[in-house]
C-alpha positions as CSV (number, residue, x, y, z in Angstrom):
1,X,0.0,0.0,0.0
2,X,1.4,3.3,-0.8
3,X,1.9,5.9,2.1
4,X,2.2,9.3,1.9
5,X,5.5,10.3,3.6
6,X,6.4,13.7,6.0
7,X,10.0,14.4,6.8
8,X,10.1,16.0,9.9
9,X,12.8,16.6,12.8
10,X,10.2,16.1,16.1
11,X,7.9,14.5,16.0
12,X,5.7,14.7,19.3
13,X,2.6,12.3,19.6
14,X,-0.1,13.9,22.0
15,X,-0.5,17.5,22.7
16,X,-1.1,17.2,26.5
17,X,1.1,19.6,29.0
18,X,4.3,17.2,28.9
19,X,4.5,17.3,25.0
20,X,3.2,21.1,25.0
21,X,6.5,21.8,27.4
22,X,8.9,20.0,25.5
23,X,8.1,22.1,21.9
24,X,7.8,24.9,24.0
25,X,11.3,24.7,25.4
26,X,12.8,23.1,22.4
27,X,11.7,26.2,20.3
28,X,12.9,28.3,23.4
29,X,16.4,26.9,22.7
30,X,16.9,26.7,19.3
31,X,15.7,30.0,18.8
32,X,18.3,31.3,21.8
33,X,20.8,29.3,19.2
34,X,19.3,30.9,15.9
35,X,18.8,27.7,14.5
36,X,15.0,27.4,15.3
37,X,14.1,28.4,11.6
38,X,16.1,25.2,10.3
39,X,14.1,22.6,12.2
40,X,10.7,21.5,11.5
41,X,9.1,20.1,14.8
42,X,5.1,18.7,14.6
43,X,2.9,17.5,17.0
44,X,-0.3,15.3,16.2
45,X,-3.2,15.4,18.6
46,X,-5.9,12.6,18.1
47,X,-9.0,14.7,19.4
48,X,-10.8,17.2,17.4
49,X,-9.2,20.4,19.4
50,X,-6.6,20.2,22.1
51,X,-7.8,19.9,25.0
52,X,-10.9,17.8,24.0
53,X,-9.1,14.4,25.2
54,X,-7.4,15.9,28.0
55,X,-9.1,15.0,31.9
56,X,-7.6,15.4,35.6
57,X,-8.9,16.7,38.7
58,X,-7.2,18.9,39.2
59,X,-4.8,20.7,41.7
60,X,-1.7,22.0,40.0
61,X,1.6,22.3,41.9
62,X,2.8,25.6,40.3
63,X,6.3,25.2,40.6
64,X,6.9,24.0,37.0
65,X,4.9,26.6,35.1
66,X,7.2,28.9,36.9
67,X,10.3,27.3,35.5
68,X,9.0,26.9,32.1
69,X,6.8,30.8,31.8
70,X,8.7,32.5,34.4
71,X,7.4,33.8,37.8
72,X,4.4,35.9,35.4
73,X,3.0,33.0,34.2
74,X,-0.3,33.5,36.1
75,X,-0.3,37.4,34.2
76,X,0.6,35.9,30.9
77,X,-2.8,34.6,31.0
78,X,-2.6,30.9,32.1
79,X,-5.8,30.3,33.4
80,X,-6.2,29.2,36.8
81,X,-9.9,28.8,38.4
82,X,-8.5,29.1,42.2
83,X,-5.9,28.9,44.4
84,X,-6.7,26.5,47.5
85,X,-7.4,28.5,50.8
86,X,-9.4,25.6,52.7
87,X,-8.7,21.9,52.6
88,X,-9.7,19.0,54.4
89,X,-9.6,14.9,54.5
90,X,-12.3,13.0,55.5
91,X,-12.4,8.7,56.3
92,X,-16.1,7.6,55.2
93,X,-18.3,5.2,56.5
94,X,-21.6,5.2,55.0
95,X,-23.2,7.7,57.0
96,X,-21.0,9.7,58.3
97,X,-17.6,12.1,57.7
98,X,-15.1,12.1,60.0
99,X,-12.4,14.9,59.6
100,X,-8.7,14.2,59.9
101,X,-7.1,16.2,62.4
102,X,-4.2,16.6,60.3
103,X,-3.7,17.2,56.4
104,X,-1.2,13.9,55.5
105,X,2.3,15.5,54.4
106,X,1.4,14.3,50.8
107,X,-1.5,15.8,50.8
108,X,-1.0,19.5,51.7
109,X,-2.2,21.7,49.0
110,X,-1.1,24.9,50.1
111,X,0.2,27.3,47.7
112,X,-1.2,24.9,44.6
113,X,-4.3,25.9,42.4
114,X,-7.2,24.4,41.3
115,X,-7.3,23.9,37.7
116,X,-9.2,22.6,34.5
117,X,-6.0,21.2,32.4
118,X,-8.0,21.2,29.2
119,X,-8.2,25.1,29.1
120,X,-4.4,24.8,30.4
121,X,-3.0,23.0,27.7
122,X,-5.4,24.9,25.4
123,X,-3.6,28.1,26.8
124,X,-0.3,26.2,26.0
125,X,-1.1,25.9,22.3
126,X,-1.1,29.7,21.7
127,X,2.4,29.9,23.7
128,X,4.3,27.0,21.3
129,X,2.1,28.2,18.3
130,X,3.8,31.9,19.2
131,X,7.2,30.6,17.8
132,X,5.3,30.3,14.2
133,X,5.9,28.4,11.3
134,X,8.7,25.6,13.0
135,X,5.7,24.3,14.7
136,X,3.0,22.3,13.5
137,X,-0.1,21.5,15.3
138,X,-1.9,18.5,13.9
139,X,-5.5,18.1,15.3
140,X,-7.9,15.2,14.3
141,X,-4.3,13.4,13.5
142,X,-4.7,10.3,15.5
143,X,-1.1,8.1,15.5
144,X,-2.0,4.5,14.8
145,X,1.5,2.9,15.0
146,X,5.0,3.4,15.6
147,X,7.9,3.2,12.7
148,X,10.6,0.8,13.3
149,X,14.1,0.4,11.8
150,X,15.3,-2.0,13.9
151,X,15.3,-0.8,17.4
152,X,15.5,3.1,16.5
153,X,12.0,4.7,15.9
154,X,11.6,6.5,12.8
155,X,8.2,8.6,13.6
156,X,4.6,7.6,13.5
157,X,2.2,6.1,11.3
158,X,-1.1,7.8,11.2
159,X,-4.6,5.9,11.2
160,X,-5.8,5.0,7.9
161,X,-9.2,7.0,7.0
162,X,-12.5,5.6,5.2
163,X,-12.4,2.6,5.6
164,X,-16.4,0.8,5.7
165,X,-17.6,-1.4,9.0
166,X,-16.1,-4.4,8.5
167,X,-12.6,-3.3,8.0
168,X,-12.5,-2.9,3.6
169,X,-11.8,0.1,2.0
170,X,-14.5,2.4,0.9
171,X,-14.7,4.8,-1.7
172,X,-13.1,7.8,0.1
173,X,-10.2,5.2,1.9
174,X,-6.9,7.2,2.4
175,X,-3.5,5.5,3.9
176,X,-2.3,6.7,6.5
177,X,0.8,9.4,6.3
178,X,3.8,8.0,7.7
179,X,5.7,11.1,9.3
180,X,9.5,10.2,10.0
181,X,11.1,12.1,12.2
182,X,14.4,12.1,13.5
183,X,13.1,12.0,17.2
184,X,9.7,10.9,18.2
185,X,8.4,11.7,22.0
186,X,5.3,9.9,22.8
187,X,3.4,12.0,25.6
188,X,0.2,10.2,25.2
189,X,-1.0,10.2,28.6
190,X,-2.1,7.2,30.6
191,X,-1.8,3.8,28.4
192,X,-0.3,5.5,25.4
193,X,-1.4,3.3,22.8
194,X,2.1,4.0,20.3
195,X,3.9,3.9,24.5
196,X,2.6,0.5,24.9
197,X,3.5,-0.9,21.0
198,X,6.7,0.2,21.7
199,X,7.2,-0.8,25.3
200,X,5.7,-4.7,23.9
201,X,8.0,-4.4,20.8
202,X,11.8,-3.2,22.3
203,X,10.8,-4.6,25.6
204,X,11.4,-1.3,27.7
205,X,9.1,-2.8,30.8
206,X,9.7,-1.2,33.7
207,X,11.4,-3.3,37.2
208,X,7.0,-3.8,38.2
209,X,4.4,-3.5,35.6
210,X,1.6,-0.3,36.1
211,X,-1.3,-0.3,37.8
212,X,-3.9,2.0,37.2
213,X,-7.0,3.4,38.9
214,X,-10.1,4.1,36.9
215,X,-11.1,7.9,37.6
216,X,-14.8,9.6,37.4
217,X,-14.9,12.9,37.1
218,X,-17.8,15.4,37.0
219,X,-18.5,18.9,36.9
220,X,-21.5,20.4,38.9
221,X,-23.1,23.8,39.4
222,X,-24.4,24.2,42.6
223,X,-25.9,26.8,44.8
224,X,-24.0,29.2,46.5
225,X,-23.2,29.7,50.2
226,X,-22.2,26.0,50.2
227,X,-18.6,26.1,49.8
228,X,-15.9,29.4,48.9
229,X,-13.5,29.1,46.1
230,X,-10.7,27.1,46.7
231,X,-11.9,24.5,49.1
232,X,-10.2,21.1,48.9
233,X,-12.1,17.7,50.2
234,X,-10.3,14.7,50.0
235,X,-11.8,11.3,51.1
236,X,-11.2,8.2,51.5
237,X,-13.2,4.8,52.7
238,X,-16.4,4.4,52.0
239,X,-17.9,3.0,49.3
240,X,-14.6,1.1,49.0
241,X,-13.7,-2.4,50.2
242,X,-10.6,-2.2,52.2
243,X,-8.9,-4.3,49.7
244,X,-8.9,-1.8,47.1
245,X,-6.9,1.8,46.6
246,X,-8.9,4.4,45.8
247,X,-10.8,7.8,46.9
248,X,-11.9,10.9,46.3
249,X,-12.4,15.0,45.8
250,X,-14.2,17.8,45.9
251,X,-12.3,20.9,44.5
252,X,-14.6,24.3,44.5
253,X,-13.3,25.8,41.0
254,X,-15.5,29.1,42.2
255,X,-18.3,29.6,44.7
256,X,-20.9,27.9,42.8
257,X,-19.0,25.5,40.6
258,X,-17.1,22.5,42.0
259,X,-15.5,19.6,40.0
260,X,-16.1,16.1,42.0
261,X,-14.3,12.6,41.4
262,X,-14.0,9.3,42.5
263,X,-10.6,7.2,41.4
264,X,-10.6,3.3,42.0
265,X,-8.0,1.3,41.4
266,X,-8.3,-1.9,39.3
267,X,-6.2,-3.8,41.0
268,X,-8.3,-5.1,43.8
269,X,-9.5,-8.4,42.6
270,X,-13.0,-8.1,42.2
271,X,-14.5,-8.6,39.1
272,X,-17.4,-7.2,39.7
273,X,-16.0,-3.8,40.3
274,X,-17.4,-1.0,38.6
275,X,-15.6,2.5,39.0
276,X,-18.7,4.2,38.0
277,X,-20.7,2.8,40.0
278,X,-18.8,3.6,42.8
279,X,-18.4,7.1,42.2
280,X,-22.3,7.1,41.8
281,X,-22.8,5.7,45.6
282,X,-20.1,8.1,47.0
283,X,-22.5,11.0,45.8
284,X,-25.3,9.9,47.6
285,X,-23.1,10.0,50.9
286,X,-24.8,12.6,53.0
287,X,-21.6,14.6,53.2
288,X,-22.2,15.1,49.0
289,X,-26.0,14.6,49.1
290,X,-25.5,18.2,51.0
291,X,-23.1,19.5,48.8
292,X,-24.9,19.0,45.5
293,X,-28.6,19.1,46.2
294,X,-30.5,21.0,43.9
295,X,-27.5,21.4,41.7
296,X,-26.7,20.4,37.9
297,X,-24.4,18.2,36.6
298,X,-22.4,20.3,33.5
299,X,-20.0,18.0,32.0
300,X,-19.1,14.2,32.6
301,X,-16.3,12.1,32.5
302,X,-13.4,8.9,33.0
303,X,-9.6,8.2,32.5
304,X,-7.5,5.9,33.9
305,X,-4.3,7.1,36.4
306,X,-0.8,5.9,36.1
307,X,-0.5,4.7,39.9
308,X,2.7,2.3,39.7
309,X,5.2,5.2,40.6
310,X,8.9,5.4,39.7
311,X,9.6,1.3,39.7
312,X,7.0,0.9,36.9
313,X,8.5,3.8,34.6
314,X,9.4,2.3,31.2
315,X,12.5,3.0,29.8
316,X,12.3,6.3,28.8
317,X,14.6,6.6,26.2
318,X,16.6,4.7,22.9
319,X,17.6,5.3,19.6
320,X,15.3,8.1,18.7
321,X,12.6,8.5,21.0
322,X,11.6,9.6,24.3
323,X,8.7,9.0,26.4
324,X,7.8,11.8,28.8
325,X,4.8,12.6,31.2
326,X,2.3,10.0,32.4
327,X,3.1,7.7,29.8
328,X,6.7,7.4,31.3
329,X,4.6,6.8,34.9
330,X,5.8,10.3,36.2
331,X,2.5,10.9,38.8
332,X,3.4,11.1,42.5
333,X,0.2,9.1,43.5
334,X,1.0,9.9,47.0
335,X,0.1,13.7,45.9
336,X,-2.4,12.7,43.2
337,X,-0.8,15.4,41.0
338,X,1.3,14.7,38.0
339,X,1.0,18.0,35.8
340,X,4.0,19.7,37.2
341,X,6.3,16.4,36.8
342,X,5.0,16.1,33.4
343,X,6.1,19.5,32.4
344,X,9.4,19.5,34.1
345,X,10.0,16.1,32.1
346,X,8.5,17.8,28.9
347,X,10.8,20.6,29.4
348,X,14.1,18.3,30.2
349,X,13.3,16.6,26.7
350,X,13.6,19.7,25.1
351,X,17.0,20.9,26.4
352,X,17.8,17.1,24.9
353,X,16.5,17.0,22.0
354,X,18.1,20.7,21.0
355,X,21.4,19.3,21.9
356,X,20.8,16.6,19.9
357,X,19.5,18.2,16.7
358,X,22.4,20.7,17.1
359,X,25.3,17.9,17.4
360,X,23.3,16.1,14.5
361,X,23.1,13.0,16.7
362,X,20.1,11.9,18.1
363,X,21.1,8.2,19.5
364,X,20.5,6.7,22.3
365,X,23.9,7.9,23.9
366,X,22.8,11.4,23.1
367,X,19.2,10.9,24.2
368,X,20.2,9.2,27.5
369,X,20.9,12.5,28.8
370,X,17.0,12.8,29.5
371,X,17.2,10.1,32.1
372,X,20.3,11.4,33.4
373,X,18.5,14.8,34.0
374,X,15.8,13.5,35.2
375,X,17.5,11.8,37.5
376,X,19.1,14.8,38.9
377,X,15.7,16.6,39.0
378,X,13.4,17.3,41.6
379,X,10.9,15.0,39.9
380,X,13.1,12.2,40.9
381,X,13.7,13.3,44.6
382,X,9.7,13.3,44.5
383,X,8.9,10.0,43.0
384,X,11.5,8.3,44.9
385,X,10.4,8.9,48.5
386,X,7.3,7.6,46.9
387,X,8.8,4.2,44.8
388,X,6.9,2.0,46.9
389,X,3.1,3.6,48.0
390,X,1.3,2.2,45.4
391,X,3.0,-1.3,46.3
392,X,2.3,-1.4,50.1
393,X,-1.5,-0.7,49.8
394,X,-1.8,-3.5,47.6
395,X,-0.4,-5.6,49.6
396,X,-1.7,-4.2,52.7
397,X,-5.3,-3.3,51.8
398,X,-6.1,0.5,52.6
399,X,-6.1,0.5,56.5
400,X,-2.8,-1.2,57.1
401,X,-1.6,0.8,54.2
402,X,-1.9,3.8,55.8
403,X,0.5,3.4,58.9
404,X,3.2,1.1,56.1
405,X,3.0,3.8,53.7
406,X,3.0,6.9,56.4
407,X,6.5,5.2,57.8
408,X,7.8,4.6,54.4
409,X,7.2,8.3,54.1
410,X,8.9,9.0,57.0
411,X,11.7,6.9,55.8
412,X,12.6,8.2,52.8
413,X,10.4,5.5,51.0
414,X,12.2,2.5,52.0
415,X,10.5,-0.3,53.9
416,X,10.0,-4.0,53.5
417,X,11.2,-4.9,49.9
418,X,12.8,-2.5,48.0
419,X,11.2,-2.0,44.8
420,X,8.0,-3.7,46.5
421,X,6.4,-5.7,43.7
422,X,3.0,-5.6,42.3
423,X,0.9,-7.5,39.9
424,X,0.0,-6.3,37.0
425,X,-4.3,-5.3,37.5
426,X,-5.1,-7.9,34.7
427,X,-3.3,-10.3,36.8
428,X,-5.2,-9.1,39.9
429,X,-8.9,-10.6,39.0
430,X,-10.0,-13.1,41.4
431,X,-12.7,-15.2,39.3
432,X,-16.5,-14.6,40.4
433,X,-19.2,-13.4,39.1
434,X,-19.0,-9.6,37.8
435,X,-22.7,-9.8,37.1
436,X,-23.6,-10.7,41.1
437,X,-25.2,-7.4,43.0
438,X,-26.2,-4.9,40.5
439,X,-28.5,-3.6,42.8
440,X,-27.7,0.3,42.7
441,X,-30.3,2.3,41.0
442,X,-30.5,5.9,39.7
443,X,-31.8,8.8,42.0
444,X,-32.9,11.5,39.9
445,X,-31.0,14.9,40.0
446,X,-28.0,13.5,42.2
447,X,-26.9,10.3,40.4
448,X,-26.8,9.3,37.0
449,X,-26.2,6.0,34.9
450,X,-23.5,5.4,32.1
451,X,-25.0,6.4,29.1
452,X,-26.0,9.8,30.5
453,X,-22.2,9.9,31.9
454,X,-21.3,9.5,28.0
455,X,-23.9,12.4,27.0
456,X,-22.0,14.9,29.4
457,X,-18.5,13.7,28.4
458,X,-19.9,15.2,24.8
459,X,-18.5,11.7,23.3
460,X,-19.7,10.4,19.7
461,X,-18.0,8.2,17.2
462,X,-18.9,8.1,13.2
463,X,-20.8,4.8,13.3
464,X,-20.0,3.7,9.8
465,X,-16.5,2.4,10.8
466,X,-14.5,-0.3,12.2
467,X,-15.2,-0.4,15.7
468,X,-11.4,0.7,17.6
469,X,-12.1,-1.9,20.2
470,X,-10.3,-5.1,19.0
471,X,-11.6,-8.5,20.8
472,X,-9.3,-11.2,19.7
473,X,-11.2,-14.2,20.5
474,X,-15.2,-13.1,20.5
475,X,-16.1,-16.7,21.7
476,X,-13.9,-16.4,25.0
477,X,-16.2,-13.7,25.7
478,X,-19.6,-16.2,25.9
479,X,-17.3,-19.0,27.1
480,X,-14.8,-19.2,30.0
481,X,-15.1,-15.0,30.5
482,X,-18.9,-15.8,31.4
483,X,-18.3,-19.1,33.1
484,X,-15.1,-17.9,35.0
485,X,-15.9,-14.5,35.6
486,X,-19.4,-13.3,34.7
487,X,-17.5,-10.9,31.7
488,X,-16.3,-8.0,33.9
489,X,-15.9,-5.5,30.8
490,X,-19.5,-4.6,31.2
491,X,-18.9,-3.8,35.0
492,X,-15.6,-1.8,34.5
493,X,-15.7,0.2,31.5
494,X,-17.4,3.6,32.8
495,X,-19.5,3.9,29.0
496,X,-21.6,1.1,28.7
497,X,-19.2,0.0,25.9
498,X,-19.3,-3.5,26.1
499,X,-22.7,-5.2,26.4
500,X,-23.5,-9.4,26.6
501,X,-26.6,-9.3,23.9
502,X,-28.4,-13.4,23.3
503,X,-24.8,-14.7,24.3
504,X,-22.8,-12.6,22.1
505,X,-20.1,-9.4,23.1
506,X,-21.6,-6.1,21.8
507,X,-19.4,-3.2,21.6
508,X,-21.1,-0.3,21.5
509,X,-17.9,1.6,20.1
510,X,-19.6,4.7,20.0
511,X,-20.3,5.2,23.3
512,X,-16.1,5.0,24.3
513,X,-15.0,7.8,26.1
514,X,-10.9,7.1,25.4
515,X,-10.4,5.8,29.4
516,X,-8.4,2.8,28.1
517,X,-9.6,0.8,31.5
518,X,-10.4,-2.3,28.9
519,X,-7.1,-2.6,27.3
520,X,-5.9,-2.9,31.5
521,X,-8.5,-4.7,33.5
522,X,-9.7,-7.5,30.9
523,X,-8.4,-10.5,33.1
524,X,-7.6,-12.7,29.8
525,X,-5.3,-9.2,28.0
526,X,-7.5,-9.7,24.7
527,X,-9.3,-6.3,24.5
528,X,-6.3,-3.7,22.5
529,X,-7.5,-0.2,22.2
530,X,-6.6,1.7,19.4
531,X,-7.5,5.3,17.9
532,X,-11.0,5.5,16.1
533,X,-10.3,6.7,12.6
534,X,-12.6,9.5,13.1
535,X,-10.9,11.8,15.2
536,X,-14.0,11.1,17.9
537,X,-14.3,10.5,21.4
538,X,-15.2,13.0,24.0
539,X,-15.0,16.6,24.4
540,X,-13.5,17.7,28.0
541,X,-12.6,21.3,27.3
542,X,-13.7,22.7,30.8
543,X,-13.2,19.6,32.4
């Protein structure tokens, strides 16, 4: 099949903050070198607009911004929804909240903001697109596959267009461009689909395999005199078993707007665990009954969190690519913040990558220095107090946790093992039956079921084409899945994708909302996800 080709220099797959920092500061230093004009750097973006794809809670540790904007970046017109002046923890039980009488170390927010990322990276976009015509930005330019020569990647493939339902060309089919570049950084974000072909294919696995938690988020409008800009909830407990990692928060974006969100991690074994679900019956805890009464719900949504921590970090480097951000497993889950070690790694790669493009040698001994600088960072000396919290609450559970992760705070991070293993969540599922106790039912005006979650997540797919879900072996799904473990896809994918129908697995592809929690939690590793040809998928500018 004949591809249209793209030379390029950079190549950057993803346009979320860690990608947006590295062209920033790679265009930074080549124009401080005059030699910006001589380089062509793009970057492809799979959703519709930047920002559309992009979800967190979230609460920003400022720190980076100021390395990578300067101390102004606030007055340069970043936007920024509040800084947090009140925060508290909570443990649940069903019924009641009790307050912590101490904010955990990790946990203090003070001197942070509360953000929506979406309208940060979107801000973002207008900084790199400032530098002019050496930039690209490719929206609705999903990356399909990585390009190999050997072990060095050569750039992206993009996703072929036009193609009819059942996988033949149609009448308006077009190859995919292949775009070689002379480096590629994949900043995809959580399960990077081109991160994880390549991590497969060179075998870059970190020293533990990620684990990831399924997050909820949503976005409410409620009356004011309930809560002041910049309040900060967190909680943890209830509705969770003590055998899984999770929780949740309540950030107040302004006096009557508040984002709210539940993350669950999918590694606790059951496989009848449903993230959404969960978030539902935390709302109707009388501590967010309050809260959102007589409220409206403005905007939905889900995406799954790199938990692992620095002993599940890929290799982040080789013959001609880097990986930055969450798809390197940069969050400190301890914190539950990852922006500001995505852009410090973003901006790291972009120092490299200028010295590399300059020297006209962009191998792996060249590229290494990323690691190395890294390494020396402060996103190291954060991470590695952390190596091991994600570990010791799975093996644990979430009470014990506490006091084994609270010491191994105090130490430094060391305690027990050091790295602490972990399963992989795949790995995790006890068998059962995922279809036992669906007993939770919608209330009107607090809680809401999947399919409305996908309406507010703004989420649509062009119907005429192959579905982007792949099931390997269809029959499993009727078989042992059913038999063995009463097919947990329809309990964990927060969209109502995946549906049992007369005996037989319907995706409902349409409905996907880009979390990836199927390509992670299906127990048997069949489901792949891969980018819809249509550039769809959710729209989560404000979220």
């Amino acid at each position: 099949m004949e591809r249209d080709t793209m030379p390029v220099d950079v190549l950057l797959v993803g346009a979320g903050p860690a990608n947006l920092a590295c062209a920033y500061r790679l265009a930074q230093v080549l124009q401080e070198k005059g030699k910006l004009d001589e380089h062509v750097i793009m970057i492809v973006e799979k959703g519709r607009e930047v920002g559309d794809h992009i979800l967190s809670g979230a609460i920003m540790d400022p720190k980076a911004m100021s390395e990578l904007f300067g101390d102004d970046w606030r007055a340069q017109g970043c936007p920024v929804d509040a800084d947090v002046a009140e925060e508290s923890v909570f443990t649940l039980t069903a019924t009641k909240a009790r307050k912590m009488a101490f904010i955990p170390p990790p946990l203090k927010n003070h001197g942070n903001v509360i953000v929506s990322l979406s309208h940060v990276v979107r801000w973002m976009k207008e900084k790199v697109e400032a530098f002019g015509d050496a930039i690209m930005i490719a929206e609705e330019q999903p990356a399909a596959d990585v390009l190999l020569d050997g072990e060095r990647v050569t750039g992206a493939r993009l996703v072929d267009r036009g193609r009819e339902k059942d996988g033949a060309e149609g009448a308006a089919f077009e190859p995919g461009a292949d775009i070689e570049a002379r480096i590629t950084v994949l900043g995809e974000g959580s399960r990077g689909s081109l991160t994880k072909i390549l991590v497969d294919k060179l075998g870059l696995g970190g020293t533990n395999p990620q684990v990831y938690g399924t997050g909820v988020k949503e976005i409410w409008d409620i009356p004011e005199g309930r809560v002041t800009a910049g309040t900060v909830w967190h909680t943890a407990g209830w509705p969770l078993p003590d055998t899984t990692y999770g929780g949740s928060w309540m950030y107040a974006m302004s006096d009557s707007r508040v984002s709210v969100g539940f993350v669950t991690a999918l590694d606790g074994g059951d496989p009848g665990c449903d993230p959404f679900e969960i978030m539902q019956r935390w709302k109707t805890h009388p501590q967010l009954r309050t809260l959102l009464d007589g409220g409206t719900l403005v905007k939905s949504g889900s995406k799954t969190v790199p938990e692992g921590g620095w002993w599940s970090r890929p290799k982040s480097f080789g013959d001609g690519f880097l990986i930055v951000g969450d798809s390197g497993s940069l969050l400190n889950i301890a914190r539950l913040k990852g922006i500001h070690t995505a852009l410090r790694s973003g901006m790291i790669a972009g120092e490299v990558i200028a010295e590399a493009l300059l020297a006209d040698d962009t191998s792996a001994g060249v590229l290494e220095r990323y690691e190395e600088r890294l390494r020396a960072s402060w996103v190291k000396d954060e991470l590695w107090r952390v190596r091991n919290w994600r570990q010791i609450f799975s093996a644990k559970g979430f009470k014990k946790g506490k006091l084994f992760a609270g010491l191994a705070w105090a130490l430094g991070g060391k305690i027990l093992k050091d790295p602490v293993p972990i399963h992989d969540d795949a790995q995790s599922v006890s068998p059962g039956d995922a279809s036992a106790g669906r007993d939770f039912k919608v209330e009107e005006g607090l809680t809401i079921d999947k399919v409305t979650g996908v309406f507010h997540a703004g989420s649509i797919h062009e119907e005429n084409q192959p579905s982007h879900l792949l099931i390997a072996d269809t029959d499993l799904c009727a078989s042992r899945c059913a038999e063995e473990y009463g097919n947990p896809c329809e309990r964990f994918c927060p969209a109502a994708v995946y549906e049992m129908v007369d005996g037989a697995m319907q995706i409902n592809f349409s409905n996907c909302v880009h979390c990836k929690t199927c390509d992670i939690a299906d127990p048997y590793g069949v489901i792949t996800w891969t980018v819809p040809e249509d550039n769809g998928g959710p729209r989560y500018l404000g979220m």
